[in-house]
Backbone as XML, in Angstrom:
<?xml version="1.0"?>
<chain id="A" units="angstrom">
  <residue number="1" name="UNK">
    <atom name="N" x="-6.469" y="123.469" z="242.670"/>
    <atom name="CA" x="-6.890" y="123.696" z="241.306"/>
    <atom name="C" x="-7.500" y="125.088" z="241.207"/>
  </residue>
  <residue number="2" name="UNK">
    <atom name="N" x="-7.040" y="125.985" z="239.733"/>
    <atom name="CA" x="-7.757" y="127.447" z="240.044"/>
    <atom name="C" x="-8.763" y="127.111" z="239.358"/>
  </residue>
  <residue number="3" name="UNK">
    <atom name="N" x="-9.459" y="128.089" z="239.146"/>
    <atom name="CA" x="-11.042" y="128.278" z="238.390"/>
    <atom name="C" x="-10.130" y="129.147" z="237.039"/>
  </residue>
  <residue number="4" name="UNK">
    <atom name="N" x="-10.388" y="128.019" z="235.654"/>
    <atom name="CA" x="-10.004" y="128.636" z="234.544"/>
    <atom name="C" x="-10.670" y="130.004" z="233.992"/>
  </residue>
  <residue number="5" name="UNK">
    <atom name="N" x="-9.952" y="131.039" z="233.847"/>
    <atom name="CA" x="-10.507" y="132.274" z="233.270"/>
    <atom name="C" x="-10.600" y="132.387" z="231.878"/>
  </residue>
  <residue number="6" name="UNK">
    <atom name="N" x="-12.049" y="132.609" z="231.899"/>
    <atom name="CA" x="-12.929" y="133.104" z="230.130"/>
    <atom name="C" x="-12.321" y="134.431" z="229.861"/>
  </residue>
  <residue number="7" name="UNK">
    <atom name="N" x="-12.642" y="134.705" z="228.867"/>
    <atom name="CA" x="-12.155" y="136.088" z="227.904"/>
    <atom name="C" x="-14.168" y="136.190" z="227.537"/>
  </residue>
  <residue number="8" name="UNK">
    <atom name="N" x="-14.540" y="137.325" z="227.351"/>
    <atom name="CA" x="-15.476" y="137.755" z="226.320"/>
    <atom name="C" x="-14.768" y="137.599" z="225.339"/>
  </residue>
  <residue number="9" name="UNK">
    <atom name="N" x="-15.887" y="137.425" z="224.186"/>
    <atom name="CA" x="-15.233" y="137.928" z="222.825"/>
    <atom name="C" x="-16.912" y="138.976" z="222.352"/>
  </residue>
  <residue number="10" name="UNK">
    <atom name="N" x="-16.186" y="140.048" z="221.467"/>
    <atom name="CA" x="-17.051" y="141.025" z="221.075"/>
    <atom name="C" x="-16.581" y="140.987" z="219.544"/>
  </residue>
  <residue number="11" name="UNK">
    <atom name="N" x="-17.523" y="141.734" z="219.020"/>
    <atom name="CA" x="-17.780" y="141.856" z="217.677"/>
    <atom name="C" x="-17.873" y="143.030" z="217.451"/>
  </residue>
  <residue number="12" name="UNK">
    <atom name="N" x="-16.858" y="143.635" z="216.279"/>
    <atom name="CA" x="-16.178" y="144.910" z="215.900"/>
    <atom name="C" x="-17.602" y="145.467" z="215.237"/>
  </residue>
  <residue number="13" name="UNK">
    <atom name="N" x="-18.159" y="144.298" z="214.516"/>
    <atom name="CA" x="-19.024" y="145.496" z="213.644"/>
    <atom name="C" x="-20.623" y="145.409" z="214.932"/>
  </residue>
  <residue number="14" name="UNK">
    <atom name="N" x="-20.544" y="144.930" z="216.053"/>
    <atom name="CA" x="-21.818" y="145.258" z="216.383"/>
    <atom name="C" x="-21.738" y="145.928" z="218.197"/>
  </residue>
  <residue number="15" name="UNK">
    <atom name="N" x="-20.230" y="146.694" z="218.298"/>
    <atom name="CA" x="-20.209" y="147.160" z="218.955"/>
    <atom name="C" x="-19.932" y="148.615" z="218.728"/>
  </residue>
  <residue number="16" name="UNK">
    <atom name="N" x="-19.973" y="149.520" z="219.624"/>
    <atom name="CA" x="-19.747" y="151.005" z="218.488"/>
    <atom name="C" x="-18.000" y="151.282" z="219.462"/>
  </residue>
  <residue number="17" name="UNK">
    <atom name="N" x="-17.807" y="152.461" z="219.141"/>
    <atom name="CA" x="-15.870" y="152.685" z="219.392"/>
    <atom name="C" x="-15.971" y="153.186" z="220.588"/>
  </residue>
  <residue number="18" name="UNK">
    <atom name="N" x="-16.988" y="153.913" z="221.158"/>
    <atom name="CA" x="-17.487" y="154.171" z="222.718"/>
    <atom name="C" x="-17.104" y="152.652" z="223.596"/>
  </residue>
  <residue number="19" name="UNK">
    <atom name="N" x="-17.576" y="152.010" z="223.241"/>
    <atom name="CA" x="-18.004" y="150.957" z="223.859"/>
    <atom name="C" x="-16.604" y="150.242" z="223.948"/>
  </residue>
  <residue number="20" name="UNK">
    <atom name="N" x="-16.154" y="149.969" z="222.971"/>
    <atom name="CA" x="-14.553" y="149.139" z="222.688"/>
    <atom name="C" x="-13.311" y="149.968" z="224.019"/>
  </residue>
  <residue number="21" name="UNK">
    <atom name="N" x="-13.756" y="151.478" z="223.935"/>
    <atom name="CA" x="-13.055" y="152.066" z="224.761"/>
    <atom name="C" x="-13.182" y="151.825" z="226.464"/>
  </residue>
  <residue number="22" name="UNK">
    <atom name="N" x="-14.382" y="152.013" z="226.318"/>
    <atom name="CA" x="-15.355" y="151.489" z="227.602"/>
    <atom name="C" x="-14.293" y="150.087" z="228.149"/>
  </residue>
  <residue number="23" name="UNK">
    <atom name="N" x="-14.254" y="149.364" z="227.361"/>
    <atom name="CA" x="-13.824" y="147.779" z="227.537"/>
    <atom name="C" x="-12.499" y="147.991" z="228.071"/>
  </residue>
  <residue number="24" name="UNK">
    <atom name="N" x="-11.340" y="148.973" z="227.077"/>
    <atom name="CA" x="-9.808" y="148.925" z="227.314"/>
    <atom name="C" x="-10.096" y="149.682" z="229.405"/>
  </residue>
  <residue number="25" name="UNK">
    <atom name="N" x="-11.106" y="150.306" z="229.092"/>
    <atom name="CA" x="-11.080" y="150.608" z="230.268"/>
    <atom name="C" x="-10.849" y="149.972" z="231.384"/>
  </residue>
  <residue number="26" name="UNK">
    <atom name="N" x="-12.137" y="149.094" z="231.372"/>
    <atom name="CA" x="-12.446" y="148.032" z="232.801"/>
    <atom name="C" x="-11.082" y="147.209" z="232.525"/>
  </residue>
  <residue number="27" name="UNK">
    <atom name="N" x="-9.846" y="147.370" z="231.931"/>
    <atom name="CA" x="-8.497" y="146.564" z="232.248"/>
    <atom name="C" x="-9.291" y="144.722" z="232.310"/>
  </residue>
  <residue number="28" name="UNK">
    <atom name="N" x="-10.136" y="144.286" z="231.601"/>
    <atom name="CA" x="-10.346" y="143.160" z="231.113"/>
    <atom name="C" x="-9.619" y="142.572" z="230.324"/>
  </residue>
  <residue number="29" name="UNK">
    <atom name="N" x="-8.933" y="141.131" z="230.453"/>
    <atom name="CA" x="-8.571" y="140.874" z="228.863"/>
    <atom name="C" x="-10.196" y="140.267" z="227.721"/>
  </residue>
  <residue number="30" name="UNK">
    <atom name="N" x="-10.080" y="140.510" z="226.876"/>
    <atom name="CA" x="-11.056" y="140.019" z="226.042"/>
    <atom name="C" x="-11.025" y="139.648" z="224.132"/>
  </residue>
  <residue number="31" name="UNK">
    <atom name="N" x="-11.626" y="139.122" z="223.548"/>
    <atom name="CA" x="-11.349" y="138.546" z="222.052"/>
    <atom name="C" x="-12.201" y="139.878" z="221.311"/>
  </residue>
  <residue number="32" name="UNK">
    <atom name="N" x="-11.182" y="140.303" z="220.341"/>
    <atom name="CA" x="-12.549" y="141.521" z="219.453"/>
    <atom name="C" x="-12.056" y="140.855" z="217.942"/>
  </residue>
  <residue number="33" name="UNK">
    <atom name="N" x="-13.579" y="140.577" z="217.356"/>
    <atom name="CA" x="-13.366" y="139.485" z="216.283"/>
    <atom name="C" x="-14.201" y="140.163" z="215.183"/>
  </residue>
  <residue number="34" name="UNK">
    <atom name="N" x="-14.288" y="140.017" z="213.893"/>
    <atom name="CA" x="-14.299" y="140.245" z="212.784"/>
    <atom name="C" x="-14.024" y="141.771" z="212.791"/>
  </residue>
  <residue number="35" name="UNK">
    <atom name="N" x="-12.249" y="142.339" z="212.768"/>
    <atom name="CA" x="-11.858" y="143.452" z="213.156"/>
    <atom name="C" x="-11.631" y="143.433" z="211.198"/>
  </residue>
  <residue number="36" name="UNK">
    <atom name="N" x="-12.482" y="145.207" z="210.692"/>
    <atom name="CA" x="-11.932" y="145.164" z="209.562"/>
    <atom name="C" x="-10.691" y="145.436" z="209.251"/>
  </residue>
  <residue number="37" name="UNK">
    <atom name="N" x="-9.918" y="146.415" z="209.660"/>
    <atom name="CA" x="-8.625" y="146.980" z="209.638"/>
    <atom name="C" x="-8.111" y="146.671" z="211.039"/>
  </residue>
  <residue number="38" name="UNK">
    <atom name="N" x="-6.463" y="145.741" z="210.894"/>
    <atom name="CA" x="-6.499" y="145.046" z="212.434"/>
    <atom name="C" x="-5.639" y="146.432" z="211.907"/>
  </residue>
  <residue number="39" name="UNK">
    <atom name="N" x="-4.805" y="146.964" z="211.861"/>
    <atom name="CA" x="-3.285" y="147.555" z="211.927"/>
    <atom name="C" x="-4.241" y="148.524" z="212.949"/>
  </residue>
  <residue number="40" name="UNK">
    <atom name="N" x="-5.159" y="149.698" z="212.443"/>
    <atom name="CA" x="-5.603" y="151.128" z="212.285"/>
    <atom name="C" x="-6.111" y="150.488" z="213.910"/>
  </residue>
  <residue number="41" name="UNK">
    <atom name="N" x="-7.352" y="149.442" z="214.070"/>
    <atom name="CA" x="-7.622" y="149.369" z="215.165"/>
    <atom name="C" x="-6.756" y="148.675" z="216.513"/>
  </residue>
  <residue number="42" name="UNK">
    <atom name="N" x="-5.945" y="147.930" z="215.962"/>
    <atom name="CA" x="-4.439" y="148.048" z="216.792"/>
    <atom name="C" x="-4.052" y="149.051" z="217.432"/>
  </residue>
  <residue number="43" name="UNK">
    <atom name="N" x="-3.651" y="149.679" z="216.449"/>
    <atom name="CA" x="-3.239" y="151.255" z="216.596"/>
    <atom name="C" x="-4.088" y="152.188" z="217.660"/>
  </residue>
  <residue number="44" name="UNK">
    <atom name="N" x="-4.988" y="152.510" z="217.522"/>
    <atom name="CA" x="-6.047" y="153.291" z="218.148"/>
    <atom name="C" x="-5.798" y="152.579" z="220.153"/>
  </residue>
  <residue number="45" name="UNK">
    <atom name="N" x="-6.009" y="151.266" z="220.036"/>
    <atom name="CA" x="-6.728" y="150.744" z="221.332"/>
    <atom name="C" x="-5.053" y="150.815" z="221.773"/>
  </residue>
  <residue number="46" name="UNK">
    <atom name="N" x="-3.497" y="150.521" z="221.207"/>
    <atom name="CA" x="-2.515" y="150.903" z="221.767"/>
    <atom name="C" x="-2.319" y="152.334" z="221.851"/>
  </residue>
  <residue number="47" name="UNK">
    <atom name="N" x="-2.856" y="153.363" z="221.333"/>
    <atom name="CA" x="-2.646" y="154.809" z="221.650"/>
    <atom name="C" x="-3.820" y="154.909" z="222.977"/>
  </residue>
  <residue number="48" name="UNK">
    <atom name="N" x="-5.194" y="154.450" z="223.065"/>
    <atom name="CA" x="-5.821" y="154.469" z="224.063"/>
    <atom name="C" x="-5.178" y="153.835" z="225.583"/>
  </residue>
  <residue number="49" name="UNK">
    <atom name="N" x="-4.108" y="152.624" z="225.672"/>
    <atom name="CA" x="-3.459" y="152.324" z="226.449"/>
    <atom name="C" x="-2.480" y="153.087" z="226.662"/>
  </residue>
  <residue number="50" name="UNK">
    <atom name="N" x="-1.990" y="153.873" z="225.991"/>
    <atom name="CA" x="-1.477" y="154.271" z="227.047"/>
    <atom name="C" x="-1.179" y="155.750" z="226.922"/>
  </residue>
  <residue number="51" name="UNK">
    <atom name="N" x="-2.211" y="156.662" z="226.762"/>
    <atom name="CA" x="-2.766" y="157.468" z="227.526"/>
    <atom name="C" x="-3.303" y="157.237" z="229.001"/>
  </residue>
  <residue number="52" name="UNK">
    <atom name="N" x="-3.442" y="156.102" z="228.899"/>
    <atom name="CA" x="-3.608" y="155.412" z="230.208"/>
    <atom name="C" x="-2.718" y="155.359" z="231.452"/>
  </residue>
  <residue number="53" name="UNK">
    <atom name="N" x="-1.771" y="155.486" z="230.470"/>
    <atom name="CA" x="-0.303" y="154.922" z="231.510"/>
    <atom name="C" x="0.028" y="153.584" z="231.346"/>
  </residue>
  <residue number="54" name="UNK">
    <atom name="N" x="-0.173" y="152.808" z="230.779"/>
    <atom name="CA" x="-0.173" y="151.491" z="230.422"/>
    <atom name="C" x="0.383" y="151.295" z="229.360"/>
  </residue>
  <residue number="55" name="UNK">
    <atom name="N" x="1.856" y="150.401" z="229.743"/>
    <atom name="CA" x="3.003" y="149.909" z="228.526"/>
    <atom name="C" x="2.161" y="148.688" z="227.723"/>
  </residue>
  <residue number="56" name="UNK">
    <atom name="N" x="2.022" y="149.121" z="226.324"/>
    <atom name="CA" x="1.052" y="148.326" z="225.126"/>
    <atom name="C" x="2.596" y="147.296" z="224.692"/>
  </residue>
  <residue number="57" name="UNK">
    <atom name="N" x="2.026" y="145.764" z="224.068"/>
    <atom name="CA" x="2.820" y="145.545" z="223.551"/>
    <atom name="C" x="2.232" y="144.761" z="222.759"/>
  </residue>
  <residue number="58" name="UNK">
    <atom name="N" x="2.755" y="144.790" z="221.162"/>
    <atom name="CA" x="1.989" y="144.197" z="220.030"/>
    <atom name="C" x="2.369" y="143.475" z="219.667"/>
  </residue>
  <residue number="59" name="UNK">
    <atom name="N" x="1.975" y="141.849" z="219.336"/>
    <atom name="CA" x="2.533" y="141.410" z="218.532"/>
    <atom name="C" x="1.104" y="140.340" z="217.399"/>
  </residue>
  <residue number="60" name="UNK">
    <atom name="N" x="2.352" y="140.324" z="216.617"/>
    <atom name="CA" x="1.458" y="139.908" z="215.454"/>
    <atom name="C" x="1.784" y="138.718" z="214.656"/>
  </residue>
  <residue number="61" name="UNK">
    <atom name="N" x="0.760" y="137.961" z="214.622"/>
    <atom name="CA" x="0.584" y="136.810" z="214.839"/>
    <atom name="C" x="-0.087" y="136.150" z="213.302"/>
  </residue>
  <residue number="62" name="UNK">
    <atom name="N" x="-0.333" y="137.560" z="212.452"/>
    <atom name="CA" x="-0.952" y="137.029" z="211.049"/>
    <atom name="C" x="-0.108" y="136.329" z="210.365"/>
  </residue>
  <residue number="63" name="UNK">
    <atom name="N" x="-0.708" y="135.471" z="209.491"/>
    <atom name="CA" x="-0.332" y="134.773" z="208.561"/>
    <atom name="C" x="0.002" y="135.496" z="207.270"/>
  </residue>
  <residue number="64" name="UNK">
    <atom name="N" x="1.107" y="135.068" z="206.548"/>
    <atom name="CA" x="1.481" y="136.435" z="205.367"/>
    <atom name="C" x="1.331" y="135.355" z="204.340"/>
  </residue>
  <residue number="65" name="UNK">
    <atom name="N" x="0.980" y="135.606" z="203.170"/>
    <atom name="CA" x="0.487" y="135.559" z="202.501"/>
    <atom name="C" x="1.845" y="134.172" z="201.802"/>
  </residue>
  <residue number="66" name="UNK">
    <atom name="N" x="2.779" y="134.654" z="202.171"/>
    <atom name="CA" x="4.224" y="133.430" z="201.682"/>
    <atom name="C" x="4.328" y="133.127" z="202.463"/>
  </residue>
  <residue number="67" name="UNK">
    <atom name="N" x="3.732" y="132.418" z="203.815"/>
    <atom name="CA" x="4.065" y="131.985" z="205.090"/>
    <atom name="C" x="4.201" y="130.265" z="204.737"/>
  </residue>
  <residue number="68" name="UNK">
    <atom name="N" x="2.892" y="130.096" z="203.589"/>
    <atom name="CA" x="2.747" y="128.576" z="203.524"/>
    <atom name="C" x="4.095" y="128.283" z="202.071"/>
  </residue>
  <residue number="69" name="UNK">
    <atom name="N" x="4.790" y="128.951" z="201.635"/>
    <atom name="CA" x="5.540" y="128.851" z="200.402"/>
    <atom name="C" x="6.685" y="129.013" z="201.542"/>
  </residue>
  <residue number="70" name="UNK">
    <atom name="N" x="6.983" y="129.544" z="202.524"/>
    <atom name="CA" x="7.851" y="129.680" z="203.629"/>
    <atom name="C" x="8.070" y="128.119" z="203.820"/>
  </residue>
  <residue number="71" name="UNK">
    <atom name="N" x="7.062" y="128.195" z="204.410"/>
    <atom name="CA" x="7.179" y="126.314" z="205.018"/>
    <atom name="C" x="7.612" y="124.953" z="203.848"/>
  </residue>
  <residue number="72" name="UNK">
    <atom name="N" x="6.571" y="125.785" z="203.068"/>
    <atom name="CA" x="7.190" y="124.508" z="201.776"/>
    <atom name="C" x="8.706" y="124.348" z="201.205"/>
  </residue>
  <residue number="73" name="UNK">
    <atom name="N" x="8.789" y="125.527" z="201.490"/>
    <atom name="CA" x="10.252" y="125.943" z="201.132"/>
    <atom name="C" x="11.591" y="125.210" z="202.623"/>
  </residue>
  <residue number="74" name="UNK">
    <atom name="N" x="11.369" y="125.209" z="203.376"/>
    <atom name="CA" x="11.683" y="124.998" z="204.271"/>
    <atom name="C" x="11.681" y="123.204" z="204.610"/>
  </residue>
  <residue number="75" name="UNK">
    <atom name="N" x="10.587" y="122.778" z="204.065"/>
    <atom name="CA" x="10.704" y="121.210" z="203.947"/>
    <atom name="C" x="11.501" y="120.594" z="202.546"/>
  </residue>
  <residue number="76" name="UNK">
    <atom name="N" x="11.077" y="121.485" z="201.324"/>
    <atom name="CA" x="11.692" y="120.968" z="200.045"/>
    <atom name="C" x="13.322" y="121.008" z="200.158"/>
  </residue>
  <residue number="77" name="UNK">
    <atom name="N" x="13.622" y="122.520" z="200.232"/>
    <atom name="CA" x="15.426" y="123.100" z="200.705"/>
    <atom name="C" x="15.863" y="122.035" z="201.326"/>
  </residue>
  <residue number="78" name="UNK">
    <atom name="N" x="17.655" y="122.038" z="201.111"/>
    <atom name="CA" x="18.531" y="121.414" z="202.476"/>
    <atom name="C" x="17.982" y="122.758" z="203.723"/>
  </residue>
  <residue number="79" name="UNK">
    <atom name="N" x="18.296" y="121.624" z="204.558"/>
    <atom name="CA" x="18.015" y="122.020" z="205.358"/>
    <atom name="C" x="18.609" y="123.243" z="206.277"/>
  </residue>
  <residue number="80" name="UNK">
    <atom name="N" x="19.906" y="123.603" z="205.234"/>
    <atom name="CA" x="20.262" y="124.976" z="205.665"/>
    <atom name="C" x="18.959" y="126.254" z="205.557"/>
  </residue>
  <residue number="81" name="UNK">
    <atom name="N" x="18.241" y="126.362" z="204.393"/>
    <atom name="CA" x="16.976" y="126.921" z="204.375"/>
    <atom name="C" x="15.717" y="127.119" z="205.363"/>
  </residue>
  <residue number="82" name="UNK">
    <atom name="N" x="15.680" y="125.966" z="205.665"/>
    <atom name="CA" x="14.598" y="125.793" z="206.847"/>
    <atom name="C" x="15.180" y="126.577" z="208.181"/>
  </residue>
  <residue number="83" name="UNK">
    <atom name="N" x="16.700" y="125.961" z="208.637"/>
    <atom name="CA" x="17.001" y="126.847" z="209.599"/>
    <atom name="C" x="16.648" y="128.161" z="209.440"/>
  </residue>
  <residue number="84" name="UNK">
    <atom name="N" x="17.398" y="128.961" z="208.363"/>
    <atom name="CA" x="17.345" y="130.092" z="208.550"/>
    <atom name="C" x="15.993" y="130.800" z="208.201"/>
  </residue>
  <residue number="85" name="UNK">
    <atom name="N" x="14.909" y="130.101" z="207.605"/>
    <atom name="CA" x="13.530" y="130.784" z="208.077"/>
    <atom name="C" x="13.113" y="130.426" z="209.525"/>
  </residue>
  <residue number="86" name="UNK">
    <atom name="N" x="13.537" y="129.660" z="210.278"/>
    <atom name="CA" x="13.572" y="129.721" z="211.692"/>
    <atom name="C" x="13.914" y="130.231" z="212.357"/>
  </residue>
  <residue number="87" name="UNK">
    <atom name="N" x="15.340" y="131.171" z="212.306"/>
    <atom name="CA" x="16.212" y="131.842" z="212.653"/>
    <atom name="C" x="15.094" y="133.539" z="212.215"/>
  </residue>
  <residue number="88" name="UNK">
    <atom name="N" x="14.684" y="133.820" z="211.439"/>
    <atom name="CA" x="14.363" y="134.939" z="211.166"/>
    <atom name="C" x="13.034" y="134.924" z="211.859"/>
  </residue>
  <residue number="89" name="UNK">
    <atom name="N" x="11.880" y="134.199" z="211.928"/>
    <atom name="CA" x="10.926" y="133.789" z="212.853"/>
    <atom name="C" x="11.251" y="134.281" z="214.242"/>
  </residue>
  <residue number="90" name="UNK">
    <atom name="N" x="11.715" y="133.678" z="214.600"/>
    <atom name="CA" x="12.498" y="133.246" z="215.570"/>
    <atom name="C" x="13.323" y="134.823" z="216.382"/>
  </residue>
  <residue number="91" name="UNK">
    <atom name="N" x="13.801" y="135.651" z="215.569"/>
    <atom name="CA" x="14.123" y="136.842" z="215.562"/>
    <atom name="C" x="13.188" y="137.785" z="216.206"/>
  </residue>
  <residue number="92" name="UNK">
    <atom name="N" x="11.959" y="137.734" z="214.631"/>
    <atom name="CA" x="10.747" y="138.583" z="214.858"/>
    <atom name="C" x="10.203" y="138.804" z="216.072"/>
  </residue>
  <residue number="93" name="UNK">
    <atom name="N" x="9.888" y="137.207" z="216.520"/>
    <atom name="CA" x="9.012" y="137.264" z="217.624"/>
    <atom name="C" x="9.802" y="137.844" z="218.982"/>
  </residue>
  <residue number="94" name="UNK">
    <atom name="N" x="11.164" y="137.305" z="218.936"/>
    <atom name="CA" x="11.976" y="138.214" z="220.116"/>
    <atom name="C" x="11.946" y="139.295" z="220.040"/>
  </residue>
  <residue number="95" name="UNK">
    <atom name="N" x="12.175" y="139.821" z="219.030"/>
    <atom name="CA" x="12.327" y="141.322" z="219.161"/>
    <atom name="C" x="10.782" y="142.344" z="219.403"/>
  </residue>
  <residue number="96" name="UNK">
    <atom name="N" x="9.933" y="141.261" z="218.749"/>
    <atom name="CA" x="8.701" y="142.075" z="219.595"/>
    <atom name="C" x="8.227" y="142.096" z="221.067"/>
  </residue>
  <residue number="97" name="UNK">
    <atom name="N" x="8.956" y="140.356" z="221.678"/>
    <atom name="CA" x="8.866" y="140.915" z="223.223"/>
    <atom name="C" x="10.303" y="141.975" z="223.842"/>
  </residue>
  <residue number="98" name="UNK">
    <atom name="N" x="11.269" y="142.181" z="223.155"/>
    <atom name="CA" x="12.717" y="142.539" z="223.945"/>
    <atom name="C" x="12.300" y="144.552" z="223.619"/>
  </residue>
  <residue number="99" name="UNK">
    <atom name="N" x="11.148" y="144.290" z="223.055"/>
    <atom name="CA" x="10.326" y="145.959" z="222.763"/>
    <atom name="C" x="10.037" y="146.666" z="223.725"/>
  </residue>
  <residue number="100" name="UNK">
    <atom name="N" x="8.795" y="146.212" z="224.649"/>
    <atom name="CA" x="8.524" y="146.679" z="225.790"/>
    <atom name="C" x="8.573" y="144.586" z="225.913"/>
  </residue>
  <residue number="101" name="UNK">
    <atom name="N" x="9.494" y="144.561" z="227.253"/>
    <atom name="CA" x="10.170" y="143.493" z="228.012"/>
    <atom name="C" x="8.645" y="143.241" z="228.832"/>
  </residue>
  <residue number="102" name="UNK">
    <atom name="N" x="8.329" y="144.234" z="229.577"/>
    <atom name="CA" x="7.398" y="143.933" z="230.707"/>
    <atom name="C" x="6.676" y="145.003" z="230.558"/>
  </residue>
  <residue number="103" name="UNK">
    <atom name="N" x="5.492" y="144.271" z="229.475"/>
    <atom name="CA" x="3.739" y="145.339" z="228.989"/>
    <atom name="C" x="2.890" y="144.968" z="230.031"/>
  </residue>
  <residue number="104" name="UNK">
    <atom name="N" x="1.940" y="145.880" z="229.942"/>
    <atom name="CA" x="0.525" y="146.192" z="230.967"/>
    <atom name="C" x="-0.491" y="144.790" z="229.973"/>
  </residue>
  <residue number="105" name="UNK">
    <atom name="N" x="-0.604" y="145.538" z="229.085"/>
    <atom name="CA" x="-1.431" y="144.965" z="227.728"/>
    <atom name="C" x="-0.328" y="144.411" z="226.926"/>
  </residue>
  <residue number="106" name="UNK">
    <atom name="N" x="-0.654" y="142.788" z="226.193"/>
    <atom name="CA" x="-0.608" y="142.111" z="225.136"/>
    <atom name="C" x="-1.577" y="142.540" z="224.243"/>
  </residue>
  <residue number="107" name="UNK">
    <atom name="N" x="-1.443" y="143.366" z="222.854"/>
    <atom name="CA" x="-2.290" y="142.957" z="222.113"/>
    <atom name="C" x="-2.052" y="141.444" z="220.957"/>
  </residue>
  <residue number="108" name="UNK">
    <atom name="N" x="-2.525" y="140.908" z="220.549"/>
    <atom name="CA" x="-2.088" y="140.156" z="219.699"/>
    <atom name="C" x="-3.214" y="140.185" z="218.188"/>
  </residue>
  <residue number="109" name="UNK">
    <atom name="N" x="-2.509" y="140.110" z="217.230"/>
    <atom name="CA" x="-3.148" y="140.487" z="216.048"/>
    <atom name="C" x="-3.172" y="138.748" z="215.091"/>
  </residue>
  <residue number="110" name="UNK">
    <atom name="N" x="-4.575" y="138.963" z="214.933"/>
    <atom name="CA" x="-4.752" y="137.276" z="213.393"/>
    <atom name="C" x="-5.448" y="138.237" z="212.392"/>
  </residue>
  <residue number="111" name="UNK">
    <atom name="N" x="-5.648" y="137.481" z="211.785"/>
    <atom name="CA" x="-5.898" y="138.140" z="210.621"/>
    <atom name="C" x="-6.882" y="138.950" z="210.326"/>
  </residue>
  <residue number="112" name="UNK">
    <atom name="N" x="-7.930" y="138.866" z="211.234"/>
    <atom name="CA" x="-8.973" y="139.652" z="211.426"/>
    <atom name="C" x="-9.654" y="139.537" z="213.070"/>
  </residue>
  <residue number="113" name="UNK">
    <atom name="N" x="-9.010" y="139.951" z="213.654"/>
    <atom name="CA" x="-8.783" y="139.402" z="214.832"/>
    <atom name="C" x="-8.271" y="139.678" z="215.996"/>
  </residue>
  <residue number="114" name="UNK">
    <atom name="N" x="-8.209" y="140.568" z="216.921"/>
    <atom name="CA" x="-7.358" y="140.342" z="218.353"/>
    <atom name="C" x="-7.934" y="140.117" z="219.765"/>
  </residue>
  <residue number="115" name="UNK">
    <atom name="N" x="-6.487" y="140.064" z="220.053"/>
    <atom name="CA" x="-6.907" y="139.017" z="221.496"/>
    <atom name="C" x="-5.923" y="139.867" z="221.962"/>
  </residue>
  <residue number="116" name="UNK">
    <atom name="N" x="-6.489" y="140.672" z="222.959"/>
    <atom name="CA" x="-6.233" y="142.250" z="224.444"/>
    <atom name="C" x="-6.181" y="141.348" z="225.461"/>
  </residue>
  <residue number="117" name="UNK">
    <atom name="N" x="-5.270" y="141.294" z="226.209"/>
    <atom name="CA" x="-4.624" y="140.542" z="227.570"/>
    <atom name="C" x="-4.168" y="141.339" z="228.060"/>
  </residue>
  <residue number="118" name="UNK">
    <atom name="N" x="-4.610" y="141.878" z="229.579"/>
    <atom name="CA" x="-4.149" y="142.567" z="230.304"/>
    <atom name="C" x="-3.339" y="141.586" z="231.386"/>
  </residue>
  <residue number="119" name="UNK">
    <atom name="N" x="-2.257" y="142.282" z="231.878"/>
    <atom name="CA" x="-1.277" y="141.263" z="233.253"/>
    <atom name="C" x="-1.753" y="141.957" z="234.619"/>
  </residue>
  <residue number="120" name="UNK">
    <atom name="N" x="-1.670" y="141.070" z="235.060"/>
    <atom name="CA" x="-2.235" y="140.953" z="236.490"/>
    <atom name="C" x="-1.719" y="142.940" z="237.297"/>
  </residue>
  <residue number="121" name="UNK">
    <atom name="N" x="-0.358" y="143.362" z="237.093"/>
    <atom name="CA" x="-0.028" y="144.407" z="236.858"/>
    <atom name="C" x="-0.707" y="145.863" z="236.299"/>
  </residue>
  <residue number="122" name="UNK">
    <atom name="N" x="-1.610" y="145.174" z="235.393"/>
    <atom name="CA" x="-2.294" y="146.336" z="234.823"/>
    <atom name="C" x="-3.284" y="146.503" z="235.946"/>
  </residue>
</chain>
């Protein structure tokens, strides 16, 4: 049996951008939570990876705003409908791993929210 591994989680507004950098540093994975702008700070901590040398890979995981009219749509429709919002799902998410195949860093984006996973590799 292994010993299950914790994540920190930190807080965007009570840490300063020194510090967040500090973190991508020590190659930790960890949770950074009430992020105001995920895209911009996405952005930043994947340009900080990899200056690093470290292949970033993003994916995003928010909820859009027609996600739940998606689904409804998808149960009401024949069911040709439902497939093909599955099929396009289904797409997305491949094509964000077939991006960089084999990343250093996972970032993953919620809605205010990410979760930095580094692989054993990094």
């Amino acid at each position: 049996m292994r010993d299950m591994d914790f994540k920190r989680t930190y807080f965007q507004n009570r840490i300063a951008e020194e510090e967040l950098w500090q973190l991508l540093g020590q190659r930790t994975s960890f949770f950074l939570e009430n992020v105001a702008n995920v895209e911009m700070t996405t952005a930043g901590c994947a340009d900080r990876l990899r200056t690093q040398g470290l292949i970033c890979q993003i994916r995003d995981n928010r909820r859009r705003p027609y996600a739940e009219a998606k689904e409804m749509a998808a149960i009401s429709f024949p069911l040709i409908f439902g497939v093909f919002f599955f099929v396009k799902e289904l797409w997305r998410s491949v094509k964000q791993r077939l991006d960089n195949p084999n990343p250093h860093v996972i970032i993953i984006q919620t809605l205010h929210a990410l979760d930095v996973r580094f692989r054993q590799r990094a």
